[in-house]
Rosetta silent file (secondary structure, phi, psi, omega in degrees, C-alpha in Angstrom):
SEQUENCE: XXXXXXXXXXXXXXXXXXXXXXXXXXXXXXXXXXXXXXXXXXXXXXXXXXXXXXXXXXXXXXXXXXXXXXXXXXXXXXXXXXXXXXXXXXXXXXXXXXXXXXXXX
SCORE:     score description
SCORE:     0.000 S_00000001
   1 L     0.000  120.080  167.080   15.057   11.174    1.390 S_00000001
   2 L   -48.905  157.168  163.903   13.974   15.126    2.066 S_00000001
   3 L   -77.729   -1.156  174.345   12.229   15.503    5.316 S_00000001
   4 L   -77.801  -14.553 -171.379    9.104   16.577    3.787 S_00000001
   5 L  -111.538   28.398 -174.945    8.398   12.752    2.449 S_00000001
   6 L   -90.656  -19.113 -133.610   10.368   11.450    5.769 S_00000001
   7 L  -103.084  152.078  179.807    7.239   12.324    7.711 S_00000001
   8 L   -81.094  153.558  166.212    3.800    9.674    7.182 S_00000001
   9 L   -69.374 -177.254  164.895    0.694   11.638    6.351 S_00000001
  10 L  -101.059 -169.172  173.064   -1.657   12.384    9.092 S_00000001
  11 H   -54.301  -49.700 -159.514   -5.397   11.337    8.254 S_00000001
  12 H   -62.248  -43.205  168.623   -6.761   14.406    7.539 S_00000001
  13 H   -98.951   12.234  178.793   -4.365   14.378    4.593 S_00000001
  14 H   -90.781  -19.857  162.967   -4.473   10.784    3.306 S_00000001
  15 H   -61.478  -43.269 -179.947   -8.180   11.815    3.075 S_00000001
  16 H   -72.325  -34.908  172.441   -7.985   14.544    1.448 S_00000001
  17 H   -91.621   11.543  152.108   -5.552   13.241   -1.640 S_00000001
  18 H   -71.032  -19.045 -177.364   -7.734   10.009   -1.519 S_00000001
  19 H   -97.012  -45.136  152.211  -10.450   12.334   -2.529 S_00000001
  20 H   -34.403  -89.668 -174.838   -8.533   14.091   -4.675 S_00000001
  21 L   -43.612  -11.451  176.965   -7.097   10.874   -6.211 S_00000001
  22 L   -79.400  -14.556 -133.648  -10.746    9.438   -6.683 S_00000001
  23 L  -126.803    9.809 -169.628  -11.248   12.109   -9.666 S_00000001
  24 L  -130.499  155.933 -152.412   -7.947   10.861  -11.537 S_00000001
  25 L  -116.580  158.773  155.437   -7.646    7.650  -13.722 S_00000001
  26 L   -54.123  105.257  172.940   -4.316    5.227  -13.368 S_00000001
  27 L  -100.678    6.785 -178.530   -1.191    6.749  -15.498 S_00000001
  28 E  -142.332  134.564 -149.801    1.161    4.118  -14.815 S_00000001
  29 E  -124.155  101.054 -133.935    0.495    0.652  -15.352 S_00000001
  30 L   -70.263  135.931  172.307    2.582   -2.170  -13.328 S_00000001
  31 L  -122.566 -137.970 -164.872    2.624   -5.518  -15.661 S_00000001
  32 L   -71.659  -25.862 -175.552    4.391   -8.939  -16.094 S_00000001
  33 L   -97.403   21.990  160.983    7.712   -7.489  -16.374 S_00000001
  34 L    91.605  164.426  175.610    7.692   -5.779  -12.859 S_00000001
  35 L   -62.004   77.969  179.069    8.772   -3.147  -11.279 S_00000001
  36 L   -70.020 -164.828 -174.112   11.521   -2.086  -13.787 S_00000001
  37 L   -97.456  -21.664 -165.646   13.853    0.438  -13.995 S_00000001
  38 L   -75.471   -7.812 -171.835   11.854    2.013  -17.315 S_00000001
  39 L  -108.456  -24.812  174.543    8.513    1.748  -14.675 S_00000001
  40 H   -62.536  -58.812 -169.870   10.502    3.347  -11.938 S_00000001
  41 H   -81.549   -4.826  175.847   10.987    5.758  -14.321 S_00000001
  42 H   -99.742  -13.503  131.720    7.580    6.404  -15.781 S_00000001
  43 H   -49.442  -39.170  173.222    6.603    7.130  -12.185 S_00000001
  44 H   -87.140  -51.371  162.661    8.574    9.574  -11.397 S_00000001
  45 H   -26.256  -39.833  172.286    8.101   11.496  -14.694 S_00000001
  46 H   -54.592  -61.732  169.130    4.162   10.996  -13.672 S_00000001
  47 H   -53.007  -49.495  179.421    5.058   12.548  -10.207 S_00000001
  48 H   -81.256   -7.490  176.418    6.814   15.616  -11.210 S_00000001
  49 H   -84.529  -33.113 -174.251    3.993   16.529  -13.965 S_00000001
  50 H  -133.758   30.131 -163.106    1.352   15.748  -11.614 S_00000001
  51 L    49.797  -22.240  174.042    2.125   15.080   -7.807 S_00000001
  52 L  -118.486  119.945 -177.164   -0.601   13.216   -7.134 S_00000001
  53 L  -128.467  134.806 -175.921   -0.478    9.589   -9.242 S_00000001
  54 L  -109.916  128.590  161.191   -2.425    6.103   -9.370 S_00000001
  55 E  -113.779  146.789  165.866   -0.545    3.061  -10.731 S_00000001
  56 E  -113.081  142.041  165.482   -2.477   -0.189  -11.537 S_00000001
  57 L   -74.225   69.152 -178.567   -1.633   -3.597  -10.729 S_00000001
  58 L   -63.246  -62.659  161.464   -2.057   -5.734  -13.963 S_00000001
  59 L   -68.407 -178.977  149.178    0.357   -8.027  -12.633 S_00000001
  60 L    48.650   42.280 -176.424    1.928   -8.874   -9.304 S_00000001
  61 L   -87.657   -2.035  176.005   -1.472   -8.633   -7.454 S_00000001
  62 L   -88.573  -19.800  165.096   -0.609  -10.313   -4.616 S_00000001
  63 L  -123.160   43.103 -157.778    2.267   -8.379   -3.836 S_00000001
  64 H   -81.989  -24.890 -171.322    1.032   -5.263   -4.664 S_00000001
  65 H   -59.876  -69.096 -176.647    1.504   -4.196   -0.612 S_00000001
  66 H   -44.666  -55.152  157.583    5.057   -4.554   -0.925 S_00000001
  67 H   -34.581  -52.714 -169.310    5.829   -3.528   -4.509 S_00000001
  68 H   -68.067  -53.157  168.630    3.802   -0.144   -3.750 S_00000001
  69 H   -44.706  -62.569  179.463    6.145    0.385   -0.714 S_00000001
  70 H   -53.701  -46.429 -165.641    9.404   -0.348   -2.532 S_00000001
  71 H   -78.740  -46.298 -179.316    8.126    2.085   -5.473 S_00000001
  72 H   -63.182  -34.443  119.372    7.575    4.768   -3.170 S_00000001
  73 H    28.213  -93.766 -169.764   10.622    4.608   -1.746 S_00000001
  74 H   -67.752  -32.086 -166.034   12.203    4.411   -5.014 S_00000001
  75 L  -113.262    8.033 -165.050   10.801    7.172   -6.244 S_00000001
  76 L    47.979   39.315 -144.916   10.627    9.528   -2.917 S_00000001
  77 L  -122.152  151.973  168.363    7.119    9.454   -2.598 S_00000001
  78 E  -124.279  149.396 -172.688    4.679    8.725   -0.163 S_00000001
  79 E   -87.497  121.535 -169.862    1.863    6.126   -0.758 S_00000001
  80 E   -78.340  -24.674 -153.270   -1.237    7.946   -0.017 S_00000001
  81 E   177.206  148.517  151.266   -3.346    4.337   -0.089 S_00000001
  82 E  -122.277  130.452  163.793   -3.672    0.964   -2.116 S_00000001
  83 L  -138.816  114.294  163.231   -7.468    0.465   -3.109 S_00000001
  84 L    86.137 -112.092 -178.462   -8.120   -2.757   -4.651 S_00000001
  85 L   -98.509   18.586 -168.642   -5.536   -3.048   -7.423 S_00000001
  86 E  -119.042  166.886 -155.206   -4.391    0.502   -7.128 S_00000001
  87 E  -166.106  127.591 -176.222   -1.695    2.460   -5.267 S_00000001
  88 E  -103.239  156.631  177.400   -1.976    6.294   -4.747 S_00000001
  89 E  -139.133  172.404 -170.088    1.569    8.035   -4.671 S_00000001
  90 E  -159.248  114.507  171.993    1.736   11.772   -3.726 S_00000001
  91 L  -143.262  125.624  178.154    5.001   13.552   -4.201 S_00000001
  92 L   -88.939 -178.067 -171.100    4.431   17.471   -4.002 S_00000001
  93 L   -61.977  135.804 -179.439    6.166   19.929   -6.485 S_00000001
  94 L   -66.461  -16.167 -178.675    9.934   20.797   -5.911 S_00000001
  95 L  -101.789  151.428  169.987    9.095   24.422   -6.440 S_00000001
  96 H   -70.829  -83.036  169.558    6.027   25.654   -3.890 S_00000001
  97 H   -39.853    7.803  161.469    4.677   27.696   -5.616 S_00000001
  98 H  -112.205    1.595 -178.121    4.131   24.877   -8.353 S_00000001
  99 L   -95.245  148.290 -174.457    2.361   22.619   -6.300 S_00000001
 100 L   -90.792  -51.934  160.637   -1.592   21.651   -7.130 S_00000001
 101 L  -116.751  179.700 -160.105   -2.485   20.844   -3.738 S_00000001
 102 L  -126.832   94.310  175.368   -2.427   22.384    0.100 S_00000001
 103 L   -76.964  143.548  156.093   -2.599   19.166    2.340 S_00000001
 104 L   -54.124  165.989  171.079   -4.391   20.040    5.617 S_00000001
 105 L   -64.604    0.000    0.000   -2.793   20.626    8.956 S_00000001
């Protein structure tokens, strides 16, 4: 894991891509057969087009705490939030000067 996703957000910026993240619809969508490796992988493809990503919980709603931890993880991401059946991920752009948002200080 780089040290930029080593570090937890502070508030100021789990607010800010929570706000962000209110204006975007769920592109990855977890179902009966689990966190696979083809769901692994349609997250991170999600993450490098658009850095900020919502997956829904079709399935597996009851473990959605864990599951969202293990995908972020998995994917080298940090989970901005789970609200309700949904799990914000936030991974910014490998180039800088390609990334869509500026978290506050």
């Amino acid at each position: 894991m780089n040290n930029t996703m080593a570090e937890e957000l502070n508030s100021g910026a789990r607010k800010f891509l929570s706000a962000k993240a209110s204006l975007i619809k769920p592109v990855v969508m977890l179902g009966k057969e689990g966190a696979t490796p083809q769901l692994i992988k349609a997250l991170e493809e999600a993450l490098r087009a658009h850095e900020l990503v919502k997956l829904r919980f079709v399935d597996y709603k009851e473990d959605r705490k864990t599951i969202a931890a293990e995908l972020a993880r998995g994917v080298d991401a940090r989970l901005v939030r789970i609200i309700g059946n949904v799990a914000v991920y936030y991974r910014p752009h490998e180039e800088p000067e390609k990334r869509r948002y500026t978290l506050p200080e």
